[in-house]
C-alpha positions, 0 to 999 in steps of 0.5 A: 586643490589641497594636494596642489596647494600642499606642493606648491607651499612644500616648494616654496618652503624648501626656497627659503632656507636659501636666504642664509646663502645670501648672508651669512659668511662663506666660512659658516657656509662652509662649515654648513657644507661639510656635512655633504662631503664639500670641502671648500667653497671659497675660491675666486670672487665669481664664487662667492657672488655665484652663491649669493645671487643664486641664494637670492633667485631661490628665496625669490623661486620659493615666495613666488611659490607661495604666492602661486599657492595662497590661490592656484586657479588665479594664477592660470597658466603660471602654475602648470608652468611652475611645474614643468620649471621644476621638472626640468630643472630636476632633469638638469641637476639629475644629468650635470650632477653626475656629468661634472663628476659631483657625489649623488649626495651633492645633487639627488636631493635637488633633482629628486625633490624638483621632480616629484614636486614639478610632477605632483604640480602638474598631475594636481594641476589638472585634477583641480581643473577638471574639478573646477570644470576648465 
């Protein structure tokens, strides 16, 4: 169970960093993403509200994470679903990444990271099921 506990607030933590993409400026963004090689993240409107509500869906991502974490056998079927939402969400930035022609440094940090996490979920998921006797 502490295993499962482990990665789901790891998950969760790594959310939340996401609510400055909600507020700060595009220019101290920018300035922010230019240690990845991105050069510009200004552009048409759709843009910057791409950022924004996709900064609010993480930092809403990561305390749901935290929840599923304070108590994961409460949460039945949510949490085994947590984690193959993250699998497949590592599959997705692992193949659009390199497909829209992004640098690796641009999206292996997501791919990998939701895979091994969405893994470890799901294998500590069921450890503490058999654990539990379920």
């Amino acid at each position: 169970m502490r295993g499962l506990k482990i990665c789901l607030w790891i998950t969760g933590i790594l959310c939340l960093p996401c609510v400055f993409g909600m507020f700060l400026p595009i220019s101290t963004l920018e300035s922010f993403t230019r240690l990845f090689g991105i050069e510009s993240l200004s552009g048409p409107p759709v843009a910057t509200y791409a950022i924004r509500v996709t900064s609010a869906m993480c930092v809403g991502i990561g305390v749901f994470f935290i929840i599923l974490a304070l108590d994961p056998m409460k949460y039945g079927v949510i949490v085994p679903f947590s984690g193959i939402t993250s699998v497949l969400l590592g599959v997705i930035c692992g193949i659009t990444g390199p497909a829209v022609g992004m640098p690796a440094k641009w999206f292996l940090g997501d791919s990998l990271s939701c895979l091994v996490l969405g893994i470890l979920i799901l294998v500590f998921w069921r450890q503490a099921k058999r654990a539990a006797g379920i």
